[in-house]
Predicted model as a PDB file, atoms N, CA, C, CB and O in Angstrom, pLDDT in the B-factor column:
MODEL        1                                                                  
ATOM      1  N   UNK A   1      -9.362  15.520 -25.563  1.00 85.00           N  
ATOM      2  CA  UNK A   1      -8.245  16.434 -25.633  1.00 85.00           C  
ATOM      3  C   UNK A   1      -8.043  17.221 -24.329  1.00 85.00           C  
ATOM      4  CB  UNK A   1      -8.445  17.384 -26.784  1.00 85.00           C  
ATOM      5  O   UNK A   1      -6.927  17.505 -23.894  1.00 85.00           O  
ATOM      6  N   UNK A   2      -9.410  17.612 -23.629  1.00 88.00           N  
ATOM      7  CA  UNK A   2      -8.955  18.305 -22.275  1.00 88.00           C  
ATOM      8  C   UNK A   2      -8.360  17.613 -21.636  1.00 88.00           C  
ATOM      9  CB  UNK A   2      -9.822  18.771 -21.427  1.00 88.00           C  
ATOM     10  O   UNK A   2      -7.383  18.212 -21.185  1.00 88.00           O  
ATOM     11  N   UNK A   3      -8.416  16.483 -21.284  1.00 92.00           N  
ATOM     12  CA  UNK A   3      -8.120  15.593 -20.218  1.00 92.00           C  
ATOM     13  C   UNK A   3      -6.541  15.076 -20.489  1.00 92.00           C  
ATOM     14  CB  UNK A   3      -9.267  14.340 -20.195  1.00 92.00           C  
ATOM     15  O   UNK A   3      -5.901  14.579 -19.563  1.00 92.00           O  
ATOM     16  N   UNK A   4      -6.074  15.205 -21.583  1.00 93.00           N  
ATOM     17  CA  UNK A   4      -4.623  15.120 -21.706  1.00 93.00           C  
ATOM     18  C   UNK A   4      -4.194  16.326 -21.377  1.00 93.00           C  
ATOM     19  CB  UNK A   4      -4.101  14.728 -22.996  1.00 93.00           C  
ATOM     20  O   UNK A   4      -3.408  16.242 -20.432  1.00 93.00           O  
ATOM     21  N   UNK A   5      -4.360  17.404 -21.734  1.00 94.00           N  
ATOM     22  CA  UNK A   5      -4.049  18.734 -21.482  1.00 94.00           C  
ATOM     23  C   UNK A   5      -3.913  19.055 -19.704  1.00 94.00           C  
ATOM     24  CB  UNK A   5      -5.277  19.618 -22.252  1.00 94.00           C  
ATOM     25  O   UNK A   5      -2.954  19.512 -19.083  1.00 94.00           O  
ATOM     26  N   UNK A   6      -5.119  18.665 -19.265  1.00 95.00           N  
ATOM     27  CA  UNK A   6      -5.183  18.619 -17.485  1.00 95.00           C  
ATOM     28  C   UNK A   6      -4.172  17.546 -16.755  1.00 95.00           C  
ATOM     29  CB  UNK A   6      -6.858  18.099 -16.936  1.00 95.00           C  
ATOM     30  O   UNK A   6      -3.717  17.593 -15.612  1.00 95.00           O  
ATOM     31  N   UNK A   7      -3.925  16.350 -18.012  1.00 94.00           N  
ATOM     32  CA  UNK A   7      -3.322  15.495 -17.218  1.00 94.00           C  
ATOM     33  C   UNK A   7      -1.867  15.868 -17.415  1.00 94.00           C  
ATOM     34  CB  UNK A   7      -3.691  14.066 -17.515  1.00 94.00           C  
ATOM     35  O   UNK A   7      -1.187  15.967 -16.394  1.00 94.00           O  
ATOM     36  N   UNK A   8      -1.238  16.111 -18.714  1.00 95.00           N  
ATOM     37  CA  UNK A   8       0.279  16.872 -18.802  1.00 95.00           C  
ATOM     38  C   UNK A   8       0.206  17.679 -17.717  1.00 95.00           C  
ATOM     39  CB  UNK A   8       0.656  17.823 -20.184  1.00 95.00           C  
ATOM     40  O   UNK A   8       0.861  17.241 -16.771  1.00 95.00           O  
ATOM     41  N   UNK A   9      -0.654  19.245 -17.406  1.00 96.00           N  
ATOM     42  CA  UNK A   9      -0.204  19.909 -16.234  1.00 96.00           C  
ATOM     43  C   UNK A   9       0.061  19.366 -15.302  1.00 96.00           C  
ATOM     44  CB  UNK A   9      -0.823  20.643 -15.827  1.00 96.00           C  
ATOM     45  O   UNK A   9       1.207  19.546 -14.891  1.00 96.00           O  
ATOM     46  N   UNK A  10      -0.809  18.483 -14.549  1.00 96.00           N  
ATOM     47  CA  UNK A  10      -0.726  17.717 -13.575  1.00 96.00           C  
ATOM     48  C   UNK A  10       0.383  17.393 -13.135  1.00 96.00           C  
ATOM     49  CB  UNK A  10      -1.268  16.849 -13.738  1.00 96.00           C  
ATOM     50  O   UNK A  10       1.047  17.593 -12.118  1.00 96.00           O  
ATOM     51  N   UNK A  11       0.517  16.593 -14.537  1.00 95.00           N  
ATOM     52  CA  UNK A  11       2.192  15.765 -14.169  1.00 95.00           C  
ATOM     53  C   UNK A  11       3.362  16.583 -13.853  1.00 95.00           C  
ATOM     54  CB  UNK A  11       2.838  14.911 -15.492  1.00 95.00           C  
ATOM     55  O   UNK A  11       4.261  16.401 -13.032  1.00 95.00           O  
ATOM     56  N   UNK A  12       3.091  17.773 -14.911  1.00 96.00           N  
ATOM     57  CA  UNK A  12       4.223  18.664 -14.425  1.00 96.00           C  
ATOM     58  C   UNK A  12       4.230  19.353 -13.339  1.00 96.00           C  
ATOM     59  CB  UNK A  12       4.494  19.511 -15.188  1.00 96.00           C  
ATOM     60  O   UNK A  12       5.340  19.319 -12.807  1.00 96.00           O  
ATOM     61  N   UNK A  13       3.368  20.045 -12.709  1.00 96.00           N  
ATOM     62  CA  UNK A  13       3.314  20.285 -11.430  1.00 96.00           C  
ATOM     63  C   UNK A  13       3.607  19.693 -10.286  1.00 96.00           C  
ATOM     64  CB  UNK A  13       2.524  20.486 -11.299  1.00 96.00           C  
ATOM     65  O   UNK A  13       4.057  20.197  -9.256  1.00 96.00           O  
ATOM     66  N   UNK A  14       3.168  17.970 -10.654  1.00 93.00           N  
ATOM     67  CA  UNK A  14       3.492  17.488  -9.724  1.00 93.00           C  
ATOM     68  C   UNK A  14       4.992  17.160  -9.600  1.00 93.00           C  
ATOM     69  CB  UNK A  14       2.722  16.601  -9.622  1.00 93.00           C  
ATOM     70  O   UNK A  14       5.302  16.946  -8.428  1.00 93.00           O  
ATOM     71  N   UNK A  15       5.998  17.062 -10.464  1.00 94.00           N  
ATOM     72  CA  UNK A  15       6.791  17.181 -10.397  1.00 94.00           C  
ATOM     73  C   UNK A  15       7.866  18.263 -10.015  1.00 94.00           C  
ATOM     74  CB  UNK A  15       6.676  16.799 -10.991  1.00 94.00           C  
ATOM     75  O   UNK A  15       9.004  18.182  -9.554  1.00 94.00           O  
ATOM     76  N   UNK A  16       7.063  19.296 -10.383  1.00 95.00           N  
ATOM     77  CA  UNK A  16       7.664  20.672 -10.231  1.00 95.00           C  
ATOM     78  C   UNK A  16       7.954  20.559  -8.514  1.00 95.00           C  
ATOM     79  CB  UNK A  16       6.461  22.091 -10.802  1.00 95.00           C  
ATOM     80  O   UNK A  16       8.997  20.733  -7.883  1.00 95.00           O  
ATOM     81  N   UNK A  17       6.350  20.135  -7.985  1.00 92.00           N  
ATOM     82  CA  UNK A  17       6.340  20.578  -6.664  1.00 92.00           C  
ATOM     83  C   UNK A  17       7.492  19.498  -5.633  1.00 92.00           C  
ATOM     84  CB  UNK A  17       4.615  20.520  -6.182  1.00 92.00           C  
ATOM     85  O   UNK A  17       8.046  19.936  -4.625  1.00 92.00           O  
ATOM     86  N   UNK A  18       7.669  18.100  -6.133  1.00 90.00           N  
ATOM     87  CA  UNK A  18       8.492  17.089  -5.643  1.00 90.00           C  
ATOM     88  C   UNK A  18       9.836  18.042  -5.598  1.00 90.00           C  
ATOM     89  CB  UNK A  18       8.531  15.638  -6.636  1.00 90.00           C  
ATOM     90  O   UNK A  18      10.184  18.341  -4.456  1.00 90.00           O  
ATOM     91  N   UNK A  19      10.666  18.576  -6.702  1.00 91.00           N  
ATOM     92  CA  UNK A  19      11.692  18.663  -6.602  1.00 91.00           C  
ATOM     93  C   UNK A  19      11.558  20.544  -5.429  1.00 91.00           C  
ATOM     94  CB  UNK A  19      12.396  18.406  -8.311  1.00 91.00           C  
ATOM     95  O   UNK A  19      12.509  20.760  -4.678  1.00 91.00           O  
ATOM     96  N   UNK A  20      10.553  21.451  -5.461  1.00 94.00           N  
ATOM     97  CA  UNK A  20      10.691  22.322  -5.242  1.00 94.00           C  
ATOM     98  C   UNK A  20      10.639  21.597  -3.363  1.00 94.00           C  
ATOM     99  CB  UNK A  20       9.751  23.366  -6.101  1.00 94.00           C  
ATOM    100  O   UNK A  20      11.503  21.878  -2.533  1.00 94.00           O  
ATOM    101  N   UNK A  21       9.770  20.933  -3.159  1.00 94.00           N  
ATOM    102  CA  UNK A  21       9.244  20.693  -1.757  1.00 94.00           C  
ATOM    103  C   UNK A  21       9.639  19.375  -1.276  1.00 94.00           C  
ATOM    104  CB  UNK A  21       7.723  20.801  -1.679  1.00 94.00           C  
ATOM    105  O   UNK A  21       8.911  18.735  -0.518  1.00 94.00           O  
ATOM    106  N   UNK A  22      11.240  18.766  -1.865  1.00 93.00           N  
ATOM    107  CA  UNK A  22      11.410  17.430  -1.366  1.00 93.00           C  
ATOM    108  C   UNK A  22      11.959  17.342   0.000  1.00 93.00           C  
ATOM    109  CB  UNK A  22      12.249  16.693  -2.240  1.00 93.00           C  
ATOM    110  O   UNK A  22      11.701  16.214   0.418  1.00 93.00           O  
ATOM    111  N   UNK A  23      12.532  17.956   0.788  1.00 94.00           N  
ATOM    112  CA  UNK A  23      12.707  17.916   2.277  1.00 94.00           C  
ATOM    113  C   UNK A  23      11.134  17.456   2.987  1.00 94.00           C  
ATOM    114  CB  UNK A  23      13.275  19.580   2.824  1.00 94.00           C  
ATOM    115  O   UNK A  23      11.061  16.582   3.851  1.00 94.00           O  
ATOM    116  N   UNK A  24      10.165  18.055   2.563  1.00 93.00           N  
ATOM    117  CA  UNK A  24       8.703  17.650   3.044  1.00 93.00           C  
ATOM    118  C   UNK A  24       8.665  16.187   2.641  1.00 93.00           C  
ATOM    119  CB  UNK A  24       7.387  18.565   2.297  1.00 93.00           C  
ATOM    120  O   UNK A  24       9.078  15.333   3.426  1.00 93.00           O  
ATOM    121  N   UNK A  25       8.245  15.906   1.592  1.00 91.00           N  
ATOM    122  CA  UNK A  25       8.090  14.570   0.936  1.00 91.00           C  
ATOM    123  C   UNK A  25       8.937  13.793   1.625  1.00 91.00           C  
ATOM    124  CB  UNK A  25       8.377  14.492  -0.539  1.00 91.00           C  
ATOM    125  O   UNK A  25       8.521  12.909   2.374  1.00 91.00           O  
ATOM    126  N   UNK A  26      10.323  14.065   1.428  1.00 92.00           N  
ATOM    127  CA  UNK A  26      10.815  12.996   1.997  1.00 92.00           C  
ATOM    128  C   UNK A  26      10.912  12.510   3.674  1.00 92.00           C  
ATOM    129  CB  UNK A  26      11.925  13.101   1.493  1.00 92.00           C  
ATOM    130  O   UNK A  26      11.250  11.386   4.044  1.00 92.00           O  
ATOM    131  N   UNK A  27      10.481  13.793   4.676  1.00 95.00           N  
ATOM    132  CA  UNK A  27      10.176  13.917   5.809  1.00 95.00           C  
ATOM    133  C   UNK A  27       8.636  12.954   5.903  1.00 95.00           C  
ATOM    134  CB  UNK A  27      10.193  15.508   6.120  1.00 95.00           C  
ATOM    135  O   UNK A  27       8.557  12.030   6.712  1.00 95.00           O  
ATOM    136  N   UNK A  28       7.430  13.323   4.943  1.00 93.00           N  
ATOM    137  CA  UNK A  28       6.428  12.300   5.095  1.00 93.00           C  
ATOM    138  C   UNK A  28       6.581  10.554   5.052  1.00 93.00           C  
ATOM    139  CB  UNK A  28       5.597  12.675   4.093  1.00 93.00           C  
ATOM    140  O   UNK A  28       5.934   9.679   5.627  1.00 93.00           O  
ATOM    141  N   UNK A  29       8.057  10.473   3.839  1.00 92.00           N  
ATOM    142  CA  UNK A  29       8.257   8.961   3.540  1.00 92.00           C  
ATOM    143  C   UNK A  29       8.749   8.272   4.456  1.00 92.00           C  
ATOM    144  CB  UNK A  29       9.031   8.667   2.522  1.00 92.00           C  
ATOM    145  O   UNK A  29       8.599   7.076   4.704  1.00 92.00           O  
ATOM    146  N   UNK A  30       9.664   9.465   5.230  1.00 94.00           N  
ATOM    147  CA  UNK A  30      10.433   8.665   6.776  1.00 94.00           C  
ATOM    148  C   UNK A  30       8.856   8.511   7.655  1.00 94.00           C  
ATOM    149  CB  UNK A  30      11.994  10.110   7.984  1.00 94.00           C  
ATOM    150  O   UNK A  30       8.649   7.366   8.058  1.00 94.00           O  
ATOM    151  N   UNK A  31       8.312   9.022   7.814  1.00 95.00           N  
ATOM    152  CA  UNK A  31       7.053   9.005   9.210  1.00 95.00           C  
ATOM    153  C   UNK A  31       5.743   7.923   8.231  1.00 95.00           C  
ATOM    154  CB  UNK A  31       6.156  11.363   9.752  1.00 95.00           C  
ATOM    155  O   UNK A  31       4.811   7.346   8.790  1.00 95.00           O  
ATOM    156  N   UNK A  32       5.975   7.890   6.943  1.00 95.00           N  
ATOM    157  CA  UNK A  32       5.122   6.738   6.432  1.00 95.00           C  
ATOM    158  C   UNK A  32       5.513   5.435   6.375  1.00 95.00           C  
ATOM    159  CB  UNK A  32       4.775   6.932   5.262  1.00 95.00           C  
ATOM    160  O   UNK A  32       4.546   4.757   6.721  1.00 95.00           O  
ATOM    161  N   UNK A  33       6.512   4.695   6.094  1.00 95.00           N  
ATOM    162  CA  UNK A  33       7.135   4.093   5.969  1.00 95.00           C  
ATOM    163  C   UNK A  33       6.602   2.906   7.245  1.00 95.00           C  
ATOM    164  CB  UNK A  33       8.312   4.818   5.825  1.00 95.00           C  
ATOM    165  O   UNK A  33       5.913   1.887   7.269  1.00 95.00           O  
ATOM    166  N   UNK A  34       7.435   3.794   8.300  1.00 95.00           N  
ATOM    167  CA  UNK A  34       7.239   2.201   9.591  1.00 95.00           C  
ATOM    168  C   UNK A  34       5.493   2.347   9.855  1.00 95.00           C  
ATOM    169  CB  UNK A  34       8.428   2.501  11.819  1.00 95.00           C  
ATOM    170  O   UNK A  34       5.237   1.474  10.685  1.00 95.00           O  
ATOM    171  N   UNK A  35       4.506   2.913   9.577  1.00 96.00           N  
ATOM    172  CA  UNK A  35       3.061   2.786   9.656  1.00 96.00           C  
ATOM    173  C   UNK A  35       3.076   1.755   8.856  1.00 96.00           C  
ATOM    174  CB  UNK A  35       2.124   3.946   9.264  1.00 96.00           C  
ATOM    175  O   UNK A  35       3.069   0.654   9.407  1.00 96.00           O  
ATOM    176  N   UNK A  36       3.100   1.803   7.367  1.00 96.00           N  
ATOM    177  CA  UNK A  36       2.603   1.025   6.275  1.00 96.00           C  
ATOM    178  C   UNK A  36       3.152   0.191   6.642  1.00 96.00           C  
ATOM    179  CB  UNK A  36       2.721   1.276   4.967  1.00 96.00           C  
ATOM    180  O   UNK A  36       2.398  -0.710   7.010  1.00 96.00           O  
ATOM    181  N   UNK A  37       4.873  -0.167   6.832  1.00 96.00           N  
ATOM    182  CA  UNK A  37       5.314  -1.700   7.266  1.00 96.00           C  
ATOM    183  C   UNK A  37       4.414  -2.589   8.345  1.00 96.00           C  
ATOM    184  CB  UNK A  37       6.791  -1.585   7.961  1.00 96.00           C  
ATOM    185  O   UNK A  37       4.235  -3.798   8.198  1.00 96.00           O  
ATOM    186  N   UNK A  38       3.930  -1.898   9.334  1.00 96.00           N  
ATOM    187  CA  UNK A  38       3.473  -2.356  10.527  1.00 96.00           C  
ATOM    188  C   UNK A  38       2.055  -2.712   9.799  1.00 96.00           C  
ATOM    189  CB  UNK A  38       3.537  -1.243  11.881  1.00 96.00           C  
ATOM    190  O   UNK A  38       1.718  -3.885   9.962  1.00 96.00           O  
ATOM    191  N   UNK A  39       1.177  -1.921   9.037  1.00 96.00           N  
ATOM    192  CA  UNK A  39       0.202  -2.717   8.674  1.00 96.00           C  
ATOM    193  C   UNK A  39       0.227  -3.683   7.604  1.00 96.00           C  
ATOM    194  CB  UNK A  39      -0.658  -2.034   8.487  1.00 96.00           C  
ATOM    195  O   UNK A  39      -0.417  -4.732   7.617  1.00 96.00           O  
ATOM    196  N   UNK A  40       1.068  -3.258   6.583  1.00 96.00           N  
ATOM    197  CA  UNK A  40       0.813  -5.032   5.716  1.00 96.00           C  
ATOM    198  C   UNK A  40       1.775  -5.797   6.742  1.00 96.00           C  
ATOM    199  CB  UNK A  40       1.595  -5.293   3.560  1.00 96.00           C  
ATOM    200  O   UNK A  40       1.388  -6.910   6.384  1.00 96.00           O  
ATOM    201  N   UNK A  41       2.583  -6.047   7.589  1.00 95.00           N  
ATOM    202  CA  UNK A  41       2.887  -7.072   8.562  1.00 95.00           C  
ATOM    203  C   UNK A  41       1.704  -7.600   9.061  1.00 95.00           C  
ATOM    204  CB  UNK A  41       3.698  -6.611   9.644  1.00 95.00           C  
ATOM    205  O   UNK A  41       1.556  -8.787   8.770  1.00 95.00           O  
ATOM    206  N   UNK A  42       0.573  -6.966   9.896  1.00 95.00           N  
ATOM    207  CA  UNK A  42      -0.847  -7.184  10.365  1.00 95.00           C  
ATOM    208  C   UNK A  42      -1.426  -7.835   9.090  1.00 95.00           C  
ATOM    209  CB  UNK A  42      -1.682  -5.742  10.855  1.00 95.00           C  
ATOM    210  O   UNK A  42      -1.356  -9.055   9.245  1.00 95.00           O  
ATOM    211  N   UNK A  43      -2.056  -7.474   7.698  1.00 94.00           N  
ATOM    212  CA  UNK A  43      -2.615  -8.014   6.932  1.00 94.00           C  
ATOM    213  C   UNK A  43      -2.291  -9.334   6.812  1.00 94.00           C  
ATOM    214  CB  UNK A  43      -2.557  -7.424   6.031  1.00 94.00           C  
ATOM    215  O   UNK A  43      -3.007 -10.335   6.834  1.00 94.00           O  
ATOM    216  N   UNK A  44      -0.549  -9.131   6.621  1.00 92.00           N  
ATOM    217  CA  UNK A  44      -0.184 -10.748   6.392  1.00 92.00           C  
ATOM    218  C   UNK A  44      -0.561 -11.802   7.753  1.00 92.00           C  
ATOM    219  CB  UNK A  44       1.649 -10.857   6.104  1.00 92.00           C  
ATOM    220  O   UNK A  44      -1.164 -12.873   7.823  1.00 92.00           O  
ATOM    221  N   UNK A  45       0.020 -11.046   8.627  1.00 92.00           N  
ATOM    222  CA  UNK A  45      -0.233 -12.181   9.611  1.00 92.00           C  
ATOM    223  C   UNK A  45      -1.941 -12.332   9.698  1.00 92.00           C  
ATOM    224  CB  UNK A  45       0.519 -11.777  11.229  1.00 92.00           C  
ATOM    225  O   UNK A  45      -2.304 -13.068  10.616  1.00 92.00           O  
ATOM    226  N   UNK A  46      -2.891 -11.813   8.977  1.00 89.00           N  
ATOM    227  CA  UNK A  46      -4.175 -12.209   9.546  1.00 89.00           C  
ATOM    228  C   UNK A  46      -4.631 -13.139   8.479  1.00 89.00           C  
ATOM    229  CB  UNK A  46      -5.212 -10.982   9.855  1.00 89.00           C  
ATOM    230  O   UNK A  46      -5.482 -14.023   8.582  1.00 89.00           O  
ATOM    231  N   UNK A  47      -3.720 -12.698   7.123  1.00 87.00           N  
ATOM    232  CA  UNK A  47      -4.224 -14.323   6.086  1.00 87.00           C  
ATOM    233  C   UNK A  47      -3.547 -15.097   6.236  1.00 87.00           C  
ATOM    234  CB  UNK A  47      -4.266 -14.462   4.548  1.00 87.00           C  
ATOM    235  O   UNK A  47      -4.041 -16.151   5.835  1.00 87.00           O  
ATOM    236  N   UNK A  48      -2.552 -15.224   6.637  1.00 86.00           N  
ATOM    237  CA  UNK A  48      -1.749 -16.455   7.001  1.00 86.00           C  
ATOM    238  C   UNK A  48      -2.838 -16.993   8.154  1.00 86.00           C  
ATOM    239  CB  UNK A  48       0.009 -16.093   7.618  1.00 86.00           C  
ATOM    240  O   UNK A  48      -3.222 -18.116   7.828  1.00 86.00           O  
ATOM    241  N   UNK A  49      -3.206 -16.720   8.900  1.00 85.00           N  
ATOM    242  CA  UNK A  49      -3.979 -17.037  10.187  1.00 85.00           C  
ATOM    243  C   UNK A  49      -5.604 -17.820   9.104  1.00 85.00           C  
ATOM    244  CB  UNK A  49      -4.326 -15.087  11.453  1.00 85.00           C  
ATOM    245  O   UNK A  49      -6.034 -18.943   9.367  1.00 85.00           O  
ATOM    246  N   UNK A  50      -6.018 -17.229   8.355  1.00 77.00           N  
ATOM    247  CA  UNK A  50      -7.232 -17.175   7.568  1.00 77.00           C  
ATOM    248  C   UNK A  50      -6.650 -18.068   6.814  1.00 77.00           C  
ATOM    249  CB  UNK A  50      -7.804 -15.860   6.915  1.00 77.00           C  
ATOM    250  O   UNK A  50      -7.564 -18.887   6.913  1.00 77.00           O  
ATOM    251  N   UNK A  51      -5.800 -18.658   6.063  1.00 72.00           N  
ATOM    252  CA  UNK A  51      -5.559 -19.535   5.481  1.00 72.00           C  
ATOM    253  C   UNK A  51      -5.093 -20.375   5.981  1.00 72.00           C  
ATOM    254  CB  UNK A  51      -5.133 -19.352   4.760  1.00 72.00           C  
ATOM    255  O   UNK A  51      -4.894 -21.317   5.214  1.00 72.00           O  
ATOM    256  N   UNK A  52      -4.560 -20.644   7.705  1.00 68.00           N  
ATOM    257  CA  UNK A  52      -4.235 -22.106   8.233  1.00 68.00           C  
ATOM    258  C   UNK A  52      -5.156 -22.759   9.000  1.00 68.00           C  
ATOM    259  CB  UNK A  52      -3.100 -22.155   9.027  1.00 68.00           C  
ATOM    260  O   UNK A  52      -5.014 -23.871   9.507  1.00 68.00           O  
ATOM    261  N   UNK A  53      -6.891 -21.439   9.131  1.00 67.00           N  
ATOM    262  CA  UNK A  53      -7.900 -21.969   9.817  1.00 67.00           C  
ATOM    263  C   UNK A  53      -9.134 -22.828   8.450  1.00 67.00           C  
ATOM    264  CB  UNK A  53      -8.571 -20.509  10.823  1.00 67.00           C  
ATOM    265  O   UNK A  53     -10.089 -23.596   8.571  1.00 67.00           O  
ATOM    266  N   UNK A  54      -8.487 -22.215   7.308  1.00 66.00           N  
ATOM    267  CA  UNK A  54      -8.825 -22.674   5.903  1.00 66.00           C  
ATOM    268  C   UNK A  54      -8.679 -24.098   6.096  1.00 66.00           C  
ATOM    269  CB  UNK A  54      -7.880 -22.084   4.680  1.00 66.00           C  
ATOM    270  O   UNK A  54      -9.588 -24.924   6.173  1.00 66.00           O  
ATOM    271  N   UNK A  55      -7.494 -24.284   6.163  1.00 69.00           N  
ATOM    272  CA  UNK A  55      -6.943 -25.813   5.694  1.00 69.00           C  
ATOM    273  C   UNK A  55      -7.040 -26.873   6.492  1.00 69.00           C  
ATOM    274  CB  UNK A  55      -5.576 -25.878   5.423  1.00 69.00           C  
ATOM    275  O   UNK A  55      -7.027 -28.071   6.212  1.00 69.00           O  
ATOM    276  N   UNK A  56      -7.212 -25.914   8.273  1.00 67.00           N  
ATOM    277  CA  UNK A  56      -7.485 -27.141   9.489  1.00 67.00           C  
ATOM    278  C   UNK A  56      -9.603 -27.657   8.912  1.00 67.00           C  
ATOM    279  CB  UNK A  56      -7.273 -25.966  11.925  1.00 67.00           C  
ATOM    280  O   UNK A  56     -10.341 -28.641   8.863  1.00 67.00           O  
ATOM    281  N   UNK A  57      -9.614 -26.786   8.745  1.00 65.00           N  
ATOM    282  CA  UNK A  57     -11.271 -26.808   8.726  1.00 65.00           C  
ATOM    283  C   UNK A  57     -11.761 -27.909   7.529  1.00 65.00           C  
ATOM    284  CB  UNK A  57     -11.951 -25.077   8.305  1.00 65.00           C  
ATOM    285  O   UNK A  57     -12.446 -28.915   7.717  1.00 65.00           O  
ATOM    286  N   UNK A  58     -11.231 -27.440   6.299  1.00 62.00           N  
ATOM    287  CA  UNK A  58     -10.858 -28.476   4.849  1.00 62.00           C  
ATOM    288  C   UNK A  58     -10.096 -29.864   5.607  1.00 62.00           C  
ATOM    289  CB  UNK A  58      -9.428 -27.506   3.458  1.00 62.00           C  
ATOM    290  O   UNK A  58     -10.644 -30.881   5.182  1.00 62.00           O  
ATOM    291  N   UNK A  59      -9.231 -30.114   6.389  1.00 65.00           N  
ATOM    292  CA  UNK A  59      -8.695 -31.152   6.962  1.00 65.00           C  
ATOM    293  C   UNK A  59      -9.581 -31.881   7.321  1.00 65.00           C  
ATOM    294  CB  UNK A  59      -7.939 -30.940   7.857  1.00 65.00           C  
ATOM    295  O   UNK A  59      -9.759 -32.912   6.672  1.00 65.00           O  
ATOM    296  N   UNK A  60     -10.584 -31.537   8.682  1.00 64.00           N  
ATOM    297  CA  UNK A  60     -11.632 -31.900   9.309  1.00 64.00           C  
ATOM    298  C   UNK A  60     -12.484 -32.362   8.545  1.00 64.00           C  
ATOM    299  CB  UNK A  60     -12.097 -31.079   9.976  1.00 64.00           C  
ATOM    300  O   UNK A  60     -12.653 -33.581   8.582  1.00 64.00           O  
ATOM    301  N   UNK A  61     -13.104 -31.738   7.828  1.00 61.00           N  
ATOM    302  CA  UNK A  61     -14.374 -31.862   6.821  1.00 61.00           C  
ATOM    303  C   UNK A  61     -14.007 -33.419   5.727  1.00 61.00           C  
ATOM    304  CB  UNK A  61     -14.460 -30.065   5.660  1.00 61.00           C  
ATOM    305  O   UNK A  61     -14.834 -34.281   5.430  1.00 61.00           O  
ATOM    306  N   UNK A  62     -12.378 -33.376   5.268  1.00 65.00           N  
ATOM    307  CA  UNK A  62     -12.398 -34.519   4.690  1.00 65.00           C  
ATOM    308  C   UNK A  62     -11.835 -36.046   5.877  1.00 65.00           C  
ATOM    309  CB  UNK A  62     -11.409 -34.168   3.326  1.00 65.00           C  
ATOM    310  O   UNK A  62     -11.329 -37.153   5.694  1.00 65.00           O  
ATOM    311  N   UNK A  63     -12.194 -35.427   6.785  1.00 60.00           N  
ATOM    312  CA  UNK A  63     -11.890 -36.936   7.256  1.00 60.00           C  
ATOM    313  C   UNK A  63     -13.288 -37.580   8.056  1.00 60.00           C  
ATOM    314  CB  UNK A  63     -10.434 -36.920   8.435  1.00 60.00           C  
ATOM    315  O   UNK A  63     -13.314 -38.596   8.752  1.00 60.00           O  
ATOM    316  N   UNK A  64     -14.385 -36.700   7.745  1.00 57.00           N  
ATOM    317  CA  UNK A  64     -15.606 -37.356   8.007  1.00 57.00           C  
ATOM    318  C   UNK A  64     -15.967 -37.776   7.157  1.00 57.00           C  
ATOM    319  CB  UNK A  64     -16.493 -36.843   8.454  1.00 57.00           C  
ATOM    320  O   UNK A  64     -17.029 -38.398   7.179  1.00 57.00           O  
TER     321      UNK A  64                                                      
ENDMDL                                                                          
END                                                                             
């Protein structure tokens, strides 16, 4: 029962504070935004890389 009780406040606060403090928030989403793009771009390009050294290697292996 506490833990619903802590978690309703929560929620409401946190909401409270979105609409009271959204010029901030939305000032963090503009300056977060092109970071996070730029790193899952990096992630992807490093399994794509990890999965075409996968398949040359699996290639090799079955033609001995």
């Amino acid at each position: 029962m506490p833990s619903i009780v802590v978690g309703t406040l929560s929620f409401a606060l946190g909401l409270w504070s979105l609409f009271i403090w959204w010029w901030s928030v939305a000032e963090f989403l503009r300056g977060f935004t092109p970071i996070a793009l730029i790193l899952f771009g990096l992630i992807a390009i490093g399994a794509s890389m990890s999965t075409k050294e996968n398949r040359t290697k699996d290639k090799k292996d079955n033609d001995l």
